[in-house]
C-alpha positions in Angstrom: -53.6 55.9 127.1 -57.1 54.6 127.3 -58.0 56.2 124.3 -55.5 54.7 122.2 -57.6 51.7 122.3 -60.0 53.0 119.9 -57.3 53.0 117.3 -54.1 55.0 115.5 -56.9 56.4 112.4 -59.1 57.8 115.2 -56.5 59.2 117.3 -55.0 60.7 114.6 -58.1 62.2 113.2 -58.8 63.9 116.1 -55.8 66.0 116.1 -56.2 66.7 113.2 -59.6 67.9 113.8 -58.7 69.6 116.9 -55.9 71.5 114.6 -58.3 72.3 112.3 -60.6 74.4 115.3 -57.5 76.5 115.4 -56.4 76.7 111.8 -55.7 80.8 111.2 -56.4 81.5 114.8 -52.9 81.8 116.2 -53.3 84.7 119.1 -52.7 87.6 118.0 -50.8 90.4 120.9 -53.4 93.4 119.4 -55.7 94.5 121.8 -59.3 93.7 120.7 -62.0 96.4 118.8 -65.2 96.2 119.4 -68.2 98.6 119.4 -71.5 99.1 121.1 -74.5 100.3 119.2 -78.4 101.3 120.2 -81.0 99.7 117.7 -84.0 100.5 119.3 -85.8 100.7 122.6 -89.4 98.7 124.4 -91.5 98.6 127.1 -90.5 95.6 129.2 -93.1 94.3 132.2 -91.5 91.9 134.7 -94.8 90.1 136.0 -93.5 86.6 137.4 -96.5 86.2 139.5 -95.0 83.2 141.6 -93.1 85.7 144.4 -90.9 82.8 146.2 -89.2 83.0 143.1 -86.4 85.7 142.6 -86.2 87.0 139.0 -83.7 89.5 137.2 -84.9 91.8 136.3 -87.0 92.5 139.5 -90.8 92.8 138.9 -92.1 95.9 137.6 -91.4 98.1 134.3 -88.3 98.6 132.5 -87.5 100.1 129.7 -85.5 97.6 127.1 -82.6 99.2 124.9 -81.2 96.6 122.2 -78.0 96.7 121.3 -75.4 95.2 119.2 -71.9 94.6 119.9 -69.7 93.9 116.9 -66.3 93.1 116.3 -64.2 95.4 114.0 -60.6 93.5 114.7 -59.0 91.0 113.0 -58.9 88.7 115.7 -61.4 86.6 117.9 -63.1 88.0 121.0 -64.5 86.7 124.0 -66.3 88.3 127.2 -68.4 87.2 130.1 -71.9 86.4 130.0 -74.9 85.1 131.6 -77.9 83.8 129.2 -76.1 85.4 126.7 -75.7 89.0 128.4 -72.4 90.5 129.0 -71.3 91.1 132.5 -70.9 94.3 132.4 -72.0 97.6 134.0 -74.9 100.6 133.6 -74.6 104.2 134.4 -78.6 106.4 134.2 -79.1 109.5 134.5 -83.2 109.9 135.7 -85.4 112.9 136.7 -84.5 111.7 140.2 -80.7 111.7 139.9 -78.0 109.1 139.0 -78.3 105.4 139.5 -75.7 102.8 138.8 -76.4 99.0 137.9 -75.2 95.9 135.9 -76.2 94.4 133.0 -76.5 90.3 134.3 -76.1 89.0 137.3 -72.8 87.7 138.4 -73.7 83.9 140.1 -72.6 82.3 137.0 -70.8 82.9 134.1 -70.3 81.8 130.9 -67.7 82.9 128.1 -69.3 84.1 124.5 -67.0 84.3 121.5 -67.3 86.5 118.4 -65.2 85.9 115.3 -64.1 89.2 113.0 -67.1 91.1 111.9 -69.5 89.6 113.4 -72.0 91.3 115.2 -74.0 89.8 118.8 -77.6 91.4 120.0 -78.0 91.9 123.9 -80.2 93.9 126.1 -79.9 96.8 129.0 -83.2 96.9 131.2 -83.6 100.7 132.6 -85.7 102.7 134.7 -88.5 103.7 132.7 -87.9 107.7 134.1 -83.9 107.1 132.4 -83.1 110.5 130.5 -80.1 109.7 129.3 -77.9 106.5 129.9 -74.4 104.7 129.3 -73.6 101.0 129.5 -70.0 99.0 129.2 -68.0 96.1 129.9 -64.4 94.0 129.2 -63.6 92.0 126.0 -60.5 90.1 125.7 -58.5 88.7 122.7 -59.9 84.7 122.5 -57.6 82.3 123.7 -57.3 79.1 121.5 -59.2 77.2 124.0 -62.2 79.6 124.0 -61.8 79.8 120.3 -61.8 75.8 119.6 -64.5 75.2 122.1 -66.9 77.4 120.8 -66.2 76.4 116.8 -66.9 72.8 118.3 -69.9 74.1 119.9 -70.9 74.8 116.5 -69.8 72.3 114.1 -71.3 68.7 113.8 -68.3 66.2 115.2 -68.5 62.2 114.6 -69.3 61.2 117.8 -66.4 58.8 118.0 -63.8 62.1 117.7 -66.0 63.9 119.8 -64.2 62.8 123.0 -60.5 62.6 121.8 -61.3 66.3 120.6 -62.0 67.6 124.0 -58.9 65.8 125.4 -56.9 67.5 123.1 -58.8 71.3 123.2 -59.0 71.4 127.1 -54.9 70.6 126.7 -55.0 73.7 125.0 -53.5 77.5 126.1 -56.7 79.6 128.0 -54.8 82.9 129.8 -56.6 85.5 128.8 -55.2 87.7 126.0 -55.3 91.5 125.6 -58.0 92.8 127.4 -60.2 96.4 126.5 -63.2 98.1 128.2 -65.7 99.1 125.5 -68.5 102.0 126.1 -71.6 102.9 124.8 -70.8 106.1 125.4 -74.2 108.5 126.3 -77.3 108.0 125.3 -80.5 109.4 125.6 -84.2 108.0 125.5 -86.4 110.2 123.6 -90.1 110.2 124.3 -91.6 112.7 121.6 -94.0 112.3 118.9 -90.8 113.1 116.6 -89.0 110.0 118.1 -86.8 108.0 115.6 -86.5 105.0 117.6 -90.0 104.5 119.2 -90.8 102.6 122.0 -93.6 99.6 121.5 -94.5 97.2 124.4 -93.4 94.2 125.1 -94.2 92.1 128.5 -92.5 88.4 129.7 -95.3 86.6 132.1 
């Protein structure tokens, strides 16, 4: 093949670099674990002031929860995202009634990974009258391509590998492993003087 050209060393040390994205990563048949965890709560203005322009979330005043997703398996996840939040839903309960949403916007998607232990931050916009509150969404084992294109998304590769890499990680296996809904599970903004987790503003122009 074309690539050959560039010489026996190169091609070799390609694969081996490409083997070395993978090294202890076979995939595992366990179903992922993962949790979802509040740390803390803002006031969140919308203001985008130019109105041909269509903005998530829509203008107006939210209530920011951060949370933090880690992984507690032994294995690699992965899970859709959009700017780096999960697709994924929201349930609120308001003085008004219930409400259902999503957490980003489905029009393109991207794939995060998260190695074992590690934790990632992302954010659930609310109603600012949400009592009480429960978000969620799917994480799946990490297939080895997902696994070896995000390591080379975070490693420094010569730039003559760079392209014999790909050819070898998109030659890789990507079904989807195991997959698992993970949950919040409920709960609840407070708003008294007593509050451990208290709400400061915050606004994005």
């Amino acid at each position: 093949m074309a690539f050959f050209a560039l010489g026996i060393p190169a091609v070799v040390g390609a694969g081996l670099l490409a083997l070395w994205l993978l090294v202890g990563h076979a995939r595992p048949s366990a179903a992922p674990v993962a949790s979802i965890n509040l740390i803390g709560y803002t006031n969140f203005t919308m203001s985008e002031p130019n109105t041909n322009v269509d903005v998530h979330p829509a203008r107006g005043d939210w209530i920011e929860a951060r949370m933090s997703l880690k992984n507690e398996g032994t294995a690699s996840i992965s899970y859709g995202v959009w700017g780096g939040e999960p697709f994924g839903w929201a349930k609120t309960q308001t003085d008004r009634g219930l409400t259902n949403g999503y957490l980003s916007p489905y029009f393109t998607r991207e794939t995060a990974v998260l190695s074992p232990g590690s934790n990632a931050v992302f954010w659930v916009l609310l109603p600012t009258n949400t009592l009480r509150w429960e978000c969620g969404f799917n994480v799946y084992t990490a297939t080895a391509r997902e696994r070896a294109v995000w390591k080379m998304s975070h490693v420094q590769i010569p730039r003559l590998l760079d392209p014999l890499c790909r050819w070898f990680v998109v030659r890789l296996p990507d079904r989807w492993g195991v997959r698992a809904q993970i949950k919040s599970g409920s709960l609840e903004v407070h708003r008294s003087a007593t509050n451990p987790v208290p709400i400061e503003p915050k606004s994005k122009p």
